[in-house]
C-alpha positions as a printed NumPy array, in Angstrom:
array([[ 91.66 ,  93.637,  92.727],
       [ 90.536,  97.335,  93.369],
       [ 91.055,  96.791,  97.331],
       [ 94.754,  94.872,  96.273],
       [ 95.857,  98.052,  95.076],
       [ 94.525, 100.728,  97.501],
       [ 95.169,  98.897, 100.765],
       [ 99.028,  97.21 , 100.039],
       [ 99.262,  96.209, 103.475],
       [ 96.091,  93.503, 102.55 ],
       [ 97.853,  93.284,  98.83 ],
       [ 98.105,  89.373,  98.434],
       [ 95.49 ,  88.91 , 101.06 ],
       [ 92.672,  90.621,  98.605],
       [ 94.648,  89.101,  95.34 ],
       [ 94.612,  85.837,  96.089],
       [ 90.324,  86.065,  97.279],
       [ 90.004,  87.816,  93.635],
       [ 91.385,  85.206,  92.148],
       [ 89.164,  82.495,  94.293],
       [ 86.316,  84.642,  93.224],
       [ 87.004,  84.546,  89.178],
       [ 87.092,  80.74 ,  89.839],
       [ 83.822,  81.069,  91.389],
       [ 82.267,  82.6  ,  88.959],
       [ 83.579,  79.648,  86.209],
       [ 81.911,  77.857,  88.36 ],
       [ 78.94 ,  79.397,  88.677],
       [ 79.002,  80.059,  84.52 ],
       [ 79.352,  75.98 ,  84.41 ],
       [ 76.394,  74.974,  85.874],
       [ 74.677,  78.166,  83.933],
       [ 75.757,  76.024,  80.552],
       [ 74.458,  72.899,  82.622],
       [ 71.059,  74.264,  83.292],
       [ 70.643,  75.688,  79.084],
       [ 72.098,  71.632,  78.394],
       [ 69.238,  70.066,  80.751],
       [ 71.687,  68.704,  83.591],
       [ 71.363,  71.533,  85.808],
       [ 67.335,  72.975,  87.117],
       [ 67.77 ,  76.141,  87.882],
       [ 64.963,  77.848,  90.016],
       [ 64.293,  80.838,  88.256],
       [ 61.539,  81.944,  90.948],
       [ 63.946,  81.658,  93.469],
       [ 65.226,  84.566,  93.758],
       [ 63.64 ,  88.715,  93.171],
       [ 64.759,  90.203,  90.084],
       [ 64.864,  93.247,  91.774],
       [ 66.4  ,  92.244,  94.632],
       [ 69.538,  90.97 ,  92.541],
       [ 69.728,  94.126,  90.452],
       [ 70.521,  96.151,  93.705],
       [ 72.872,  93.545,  95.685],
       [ 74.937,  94.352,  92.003],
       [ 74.444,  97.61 ,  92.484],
       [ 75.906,  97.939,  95.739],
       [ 78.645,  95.956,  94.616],
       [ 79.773,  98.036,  91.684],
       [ 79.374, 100.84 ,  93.946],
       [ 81.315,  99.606,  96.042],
       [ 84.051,  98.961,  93.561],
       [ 83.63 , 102.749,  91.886],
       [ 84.277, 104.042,  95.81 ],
       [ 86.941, 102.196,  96.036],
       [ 88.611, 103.46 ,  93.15 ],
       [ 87.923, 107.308,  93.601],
       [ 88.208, 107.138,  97.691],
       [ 90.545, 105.825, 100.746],
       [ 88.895, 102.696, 101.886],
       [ 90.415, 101.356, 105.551],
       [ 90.903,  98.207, 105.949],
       [ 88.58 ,  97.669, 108.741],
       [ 85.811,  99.56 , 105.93 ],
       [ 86.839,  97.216, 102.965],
       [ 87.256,  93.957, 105.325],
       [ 83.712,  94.937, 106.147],
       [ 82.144,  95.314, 102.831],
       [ 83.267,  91.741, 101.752],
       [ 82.592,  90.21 , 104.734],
       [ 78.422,  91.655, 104.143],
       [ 79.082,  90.193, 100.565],
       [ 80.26 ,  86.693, 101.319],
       [ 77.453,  85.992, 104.172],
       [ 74.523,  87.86 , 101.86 ],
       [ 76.063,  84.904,  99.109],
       [ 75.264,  82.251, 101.58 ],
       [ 72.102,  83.728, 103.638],
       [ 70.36 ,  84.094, 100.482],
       [ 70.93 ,  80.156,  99.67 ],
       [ 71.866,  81.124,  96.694],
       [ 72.969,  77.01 ,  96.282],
       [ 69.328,  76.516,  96.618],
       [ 68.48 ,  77.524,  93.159],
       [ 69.938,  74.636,  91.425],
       [ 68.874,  70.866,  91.586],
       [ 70.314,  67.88 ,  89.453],
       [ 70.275,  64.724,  89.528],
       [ 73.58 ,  64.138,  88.687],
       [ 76.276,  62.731,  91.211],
       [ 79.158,  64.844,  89.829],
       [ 77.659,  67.997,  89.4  ],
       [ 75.951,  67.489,  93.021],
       [ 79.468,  67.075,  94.381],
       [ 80.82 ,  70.595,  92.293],
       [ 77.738,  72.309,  93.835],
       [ 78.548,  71.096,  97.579],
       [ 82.465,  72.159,  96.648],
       [ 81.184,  75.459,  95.384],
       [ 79.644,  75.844,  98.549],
       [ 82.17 ,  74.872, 100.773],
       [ 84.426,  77.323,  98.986],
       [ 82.316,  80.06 ,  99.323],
       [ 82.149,  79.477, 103.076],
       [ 86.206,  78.954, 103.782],
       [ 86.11 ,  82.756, 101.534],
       [ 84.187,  83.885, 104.276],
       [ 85.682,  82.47 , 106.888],
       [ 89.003,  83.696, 105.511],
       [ 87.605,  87.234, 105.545],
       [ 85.774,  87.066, 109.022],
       [ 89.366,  86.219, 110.457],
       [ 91.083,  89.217, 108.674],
       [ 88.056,  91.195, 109.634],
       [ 88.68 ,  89.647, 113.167],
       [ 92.208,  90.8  , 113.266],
       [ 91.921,  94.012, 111.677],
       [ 89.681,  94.843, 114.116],
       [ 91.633,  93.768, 117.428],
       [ 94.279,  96.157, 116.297]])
């Protein structure tokens, strides 16, 4: 929403992947309330504590930047598009297991979302930086 505001030549472009992203994160919070209910396993080990607490880090820094400083497109295009492909490098997906049909199909359209996000941002990234 930050980058909607600063960049208004990328305004609907960045609202509409902030809004993607909020439904994401229901997402995300769903099979969190699946894995407390027994539905969802969730792989605690899977992932460094650490390593977590400084990819959010970096991303509220990122946000703070972009509300005290100019961010070009090209810069802000760039910063997502690290974002999006750390989300899916990391097989984040990975981390949770059921054994449940449905839920197994919202995980694989979680995932697919994720990547058409990133695709969606590698093309603006792609076009931003032809011009």
């Amino acid at each position: 929403k930050v980058y909607a505001q600063k960049i208004p030549s990328y305004r609907d472009f960045w609202l509409k992947l902030s809004f993607e992203e909020a439904e994401h994160a229901m997402w995300v919070r769903d099979f969190e309330n699946k894995a407390k209910e027994g539905a969802v396993y969730f792989d605690r080990n899977r992932f460094n504590l650490q390593a977590i607490t400084l990819s959010l880090e970096y991303v509220n820094e990122q946000i703070e930047n972009a509300k005290n400083k100019e961010v070009p497109p090209i810069n802000a295009l760039s910063i997502s598009l690290d974002i999006e492909n750390a989300f899916i490098d990391n097989k984040w997906f990975e981390a949770f297991a059921t054994d449940s049909a449905s839920l197994r199909e919202l995980m694989d359209d979680l995932r697919e979302a994720v990547k058409k996000h990133r695709e969606k941002v590698k093309r603006a990234w792609e076009k931003e930086r032809a011009s």
